[in-house]
N, C-alpha and C positions, 0 to 999 in steps of 0.2 A: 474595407471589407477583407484587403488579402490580410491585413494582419492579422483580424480576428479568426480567418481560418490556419494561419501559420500559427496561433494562439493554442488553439485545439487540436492541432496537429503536434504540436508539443508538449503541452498537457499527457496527452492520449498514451506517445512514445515515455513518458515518466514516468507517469503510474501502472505503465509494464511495466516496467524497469522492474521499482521498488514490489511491485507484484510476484516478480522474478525471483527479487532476493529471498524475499522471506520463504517461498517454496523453497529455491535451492538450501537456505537453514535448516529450513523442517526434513528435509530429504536427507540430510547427514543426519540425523539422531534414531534414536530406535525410540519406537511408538510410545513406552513410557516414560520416556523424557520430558514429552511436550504438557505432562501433567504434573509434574514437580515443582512445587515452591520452597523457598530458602526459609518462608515465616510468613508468618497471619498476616502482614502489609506486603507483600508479593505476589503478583499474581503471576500463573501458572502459563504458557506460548498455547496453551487452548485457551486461558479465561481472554489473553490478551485478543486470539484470534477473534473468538467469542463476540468482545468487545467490538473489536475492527464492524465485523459483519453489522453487530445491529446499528450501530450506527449508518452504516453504507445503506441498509435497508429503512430506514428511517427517513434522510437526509435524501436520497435520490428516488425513493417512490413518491412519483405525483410531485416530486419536486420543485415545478413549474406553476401547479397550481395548489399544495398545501402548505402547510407550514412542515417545515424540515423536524421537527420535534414533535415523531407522529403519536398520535394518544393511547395507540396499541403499543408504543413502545414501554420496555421497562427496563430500562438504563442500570437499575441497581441488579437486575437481575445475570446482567450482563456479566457481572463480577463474582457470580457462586461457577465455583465451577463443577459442572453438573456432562460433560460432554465425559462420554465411557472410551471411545475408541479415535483411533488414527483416521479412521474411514469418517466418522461424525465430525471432528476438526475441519477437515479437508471440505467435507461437504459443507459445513457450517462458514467455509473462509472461502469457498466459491460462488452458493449461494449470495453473497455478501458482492465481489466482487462483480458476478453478472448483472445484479443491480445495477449498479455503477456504472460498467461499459456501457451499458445497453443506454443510458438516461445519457452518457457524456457521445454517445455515438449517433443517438436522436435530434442533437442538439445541433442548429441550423447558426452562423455565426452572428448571423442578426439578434439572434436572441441572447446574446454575452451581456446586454446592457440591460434587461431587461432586471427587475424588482424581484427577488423572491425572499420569504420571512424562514429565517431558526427562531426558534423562541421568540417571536414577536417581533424580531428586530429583522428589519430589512438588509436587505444586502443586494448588488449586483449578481449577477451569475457569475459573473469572474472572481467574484469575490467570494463567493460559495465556491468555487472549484481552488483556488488560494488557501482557502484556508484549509480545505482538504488534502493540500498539495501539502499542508505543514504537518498536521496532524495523524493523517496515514504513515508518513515516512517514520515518524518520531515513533509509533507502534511496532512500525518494522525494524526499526533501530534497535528497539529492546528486545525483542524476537532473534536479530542475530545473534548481537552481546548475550544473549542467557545461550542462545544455541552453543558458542561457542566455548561457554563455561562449561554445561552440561557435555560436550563431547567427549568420549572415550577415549576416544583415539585420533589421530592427525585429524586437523581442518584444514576442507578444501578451501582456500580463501576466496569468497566472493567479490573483493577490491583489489588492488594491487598488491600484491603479497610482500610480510617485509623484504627491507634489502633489494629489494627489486625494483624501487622509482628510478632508478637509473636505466636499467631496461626499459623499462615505461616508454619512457619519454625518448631513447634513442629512436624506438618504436615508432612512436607517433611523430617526431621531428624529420623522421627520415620522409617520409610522407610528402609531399606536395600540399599545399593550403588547399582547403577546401569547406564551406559551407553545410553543415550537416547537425543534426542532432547529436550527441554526444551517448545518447542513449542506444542508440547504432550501432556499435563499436561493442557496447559492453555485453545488451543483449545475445549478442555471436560469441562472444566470450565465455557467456554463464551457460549455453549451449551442453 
């Protein structure tokens, strides 16, 4: 049992994390940034946000007891991008993530092994929260990377900025060992 709460306790600290980044991305650009694409196979840091949400809202409403691929969902529509302002993004990438928390912060660690169906297919809960753990990050991936491109002017680096892993690591090595989420450290950083 303590691992499946050490389990959820780290999950929990990750997906802030990556929750983290992509705000702090979105927060360097000016509002029509996040709606610029490169070309017709591109999508836009609102369609991707977009994206993000409906699935969060799909996969973790009722979660436990429907199938993750809910029938109000419309996945392609995910991909028009139709979102007008900074403010509808935001609300659109929060709505999304309240989902989320709320379903992974509901979640007792007994119920980690328990059965739940995405498109018919079964899965654990760990395995539903896994594959989220992959798929979230990879949206936020491309959410930086376009942030970064689209930037005007200097980027604040949200990782270790170049030239500076040597610093890093004096940093952290000078430290004493110790036990902890690694998500700890960055969260105070992206501050």
């Amino acid at each position: 049992m303590e691992t499946n709460e050490s389990y959820l306790e780290s999950v929990k600290k990750q997906f802030l994390y990556y929750k983290t980044l992509g705000e702090k991305a979105i927060d360097q650009l000016e509002p029509e940034q996040l709606f610029i694409t490169l070309n017709e196979d591109t999508n836009s840091i609102a369609t991707i946000i977009k994206h993000i949400s409906g699935n969060m809202l799909s996969r973790w409403t009722d979660f436990l007891t429907s199938d993750g691929e809910k029938e109000w969902r419309n996945r392609d529509a995910e991909f028009e991008n139709d979102l007008l302002s900074k403010d509808e993004v935001l609300e659109t990438w929060n709505r999304g993530w309240n989902v989320f928390f709320d379903a992974l912060n509901n979640l007792s660690p007994e119920q980690l092994s328990d059965i739940i169906y995405i498109r018919n297919e079964g899965h654990t809960v760990i395995e539903a929260i896994n594959r989220q753990l992959a798929h979230y990050p990879y949206h936020i991936g491309q959410i930086v990377f376009y942030a970064k491109q689209l930037k005007n002017s200097s980027w604040n680096s949200l990782s270790i900025p170049k030239n500076k892993s040597g610093n890093y690591n004096a940093e952290k090595f000078a430290k004493e060992k110790e036990i902890k989420n690694f998500t700890d450290d960055e969260l105070n950083r992206l501050k």
